[in-house]
C-alpha positions in Angstrom: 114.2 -272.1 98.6 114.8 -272.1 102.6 117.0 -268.8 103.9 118.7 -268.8 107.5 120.6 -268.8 110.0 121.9 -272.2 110.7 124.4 -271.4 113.9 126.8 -268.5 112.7 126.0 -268.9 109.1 123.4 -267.3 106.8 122.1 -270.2 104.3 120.0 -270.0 100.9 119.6 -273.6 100.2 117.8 -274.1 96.7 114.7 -277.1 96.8 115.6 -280.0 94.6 113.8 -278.6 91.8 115.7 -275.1 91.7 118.7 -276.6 91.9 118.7 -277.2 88.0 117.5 -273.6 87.4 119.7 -272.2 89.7 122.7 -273.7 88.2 121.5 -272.8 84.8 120.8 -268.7 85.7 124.4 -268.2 87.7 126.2 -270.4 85.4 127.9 -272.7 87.6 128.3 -275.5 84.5 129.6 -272.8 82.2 132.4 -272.1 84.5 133.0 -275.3 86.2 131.5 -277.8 85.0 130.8 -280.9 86.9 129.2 -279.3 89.7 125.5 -278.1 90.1 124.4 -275.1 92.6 122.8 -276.4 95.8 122.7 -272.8 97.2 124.4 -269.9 98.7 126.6 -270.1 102.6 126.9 -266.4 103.8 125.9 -264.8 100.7 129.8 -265.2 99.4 130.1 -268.6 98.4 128.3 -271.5 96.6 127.3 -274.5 98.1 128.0 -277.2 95.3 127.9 -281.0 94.5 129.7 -283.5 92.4 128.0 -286.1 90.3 129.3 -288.4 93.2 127.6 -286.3 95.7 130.1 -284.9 97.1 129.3 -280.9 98.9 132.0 -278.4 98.4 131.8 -274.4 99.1 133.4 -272.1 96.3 133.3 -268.4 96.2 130.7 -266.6 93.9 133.5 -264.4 92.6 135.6 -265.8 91.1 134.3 -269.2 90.1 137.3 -271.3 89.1 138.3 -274.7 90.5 141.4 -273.6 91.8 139.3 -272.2 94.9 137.2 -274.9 95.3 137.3 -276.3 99.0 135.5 -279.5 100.9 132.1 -278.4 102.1 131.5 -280.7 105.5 128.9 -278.3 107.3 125.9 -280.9 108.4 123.1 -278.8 107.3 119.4 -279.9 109.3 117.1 -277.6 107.1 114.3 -278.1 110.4 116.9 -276.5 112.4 117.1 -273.1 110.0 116.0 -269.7 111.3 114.4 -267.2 109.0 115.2 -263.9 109.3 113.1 -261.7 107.7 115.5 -258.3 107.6 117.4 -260.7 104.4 114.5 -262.8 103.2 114.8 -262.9 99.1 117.8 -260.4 99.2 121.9 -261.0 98.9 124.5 -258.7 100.3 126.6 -257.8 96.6 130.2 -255.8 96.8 129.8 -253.2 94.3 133.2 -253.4 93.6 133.7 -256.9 94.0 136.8 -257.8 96.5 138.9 -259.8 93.6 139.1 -256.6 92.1 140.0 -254.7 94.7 136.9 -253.6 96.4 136.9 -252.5 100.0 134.7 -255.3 102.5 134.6 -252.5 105.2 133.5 -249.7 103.0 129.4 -249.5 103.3 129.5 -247.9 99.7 130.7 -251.1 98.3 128.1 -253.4 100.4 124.5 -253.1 98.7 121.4 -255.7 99.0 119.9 -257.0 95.5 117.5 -260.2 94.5 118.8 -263.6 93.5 117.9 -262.6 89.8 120.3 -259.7 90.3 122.9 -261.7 91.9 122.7 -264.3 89.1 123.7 -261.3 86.4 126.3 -260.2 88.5 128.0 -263.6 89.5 128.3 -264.2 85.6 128.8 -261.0 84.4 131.9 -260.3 86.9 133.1 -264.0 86.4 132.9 -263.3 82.7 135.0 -260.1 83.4 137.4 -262.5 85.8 138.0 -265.0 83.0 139.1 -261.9 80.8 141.5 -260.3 83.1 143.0 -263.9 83.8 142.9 -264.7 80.2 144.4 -261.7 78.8 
């Protein structure tokens, strides 16, 4: 996994042989299938690819095509800056902002680990799928 700053934007880029596992534990495939995790861009939104190999970004929360957008960013991995201050961590909303959570509000912003964030991307998309559904 390489973490950084890449200009204005914080990457977690997954090597190629997390990318499988990665996919698998924040269950990209079981919400959109077609795609596989490449890694996070600011902390809010997948960086994914297409069997053709294609990048595009879509947001964490929720994880439905409908949001999914062209990815175009040239990314030189030699050119990252680690920062150690958010090595291994990724900034969560409590209260996530689909729901109606506040992005200013410091008591909504917390700092967990990727396994962490994996539980919470599925178990808030789960939740997402049921509000939508219901």
């Amino acid at each position: 996994m390489t973490e950084g700053w890449l200009q204005d934007e914080y990457l977690v880029l997954f090597d190629e042989q997390e990318i499988k596992e990665m996919t698998e534990r924040y269950g990209v495939a079981r919400f959109v299938t077609g795609y596989e995790g490449l890694g996070l861009r600011g902390w809010d939104d997948f960086i994914l690819r297409d069997k053709e190999g294609n990048l595009f970004k879509l947001p964490t929360l929720p994880l439905s095509l409908e949001y999914l957008e062209p990815f175009s960013m040239v990314i030189e991995q030699n050119k990252i800056e680690r920062d150690e201050r958010f090595s291994g961590k990724v900034k969560w909303y409590v209260q996530p902002l689909i729901f109606g959570g506040d992005p200013q509000s410091e008591e909504n912003m917390q700092w967990i680990n990727f396994e962490q964030h994996a539980g919470a991307v599925q178990w808030w998309n789960q939740k997402y799928l049921e509000v939508k559904n219901a």
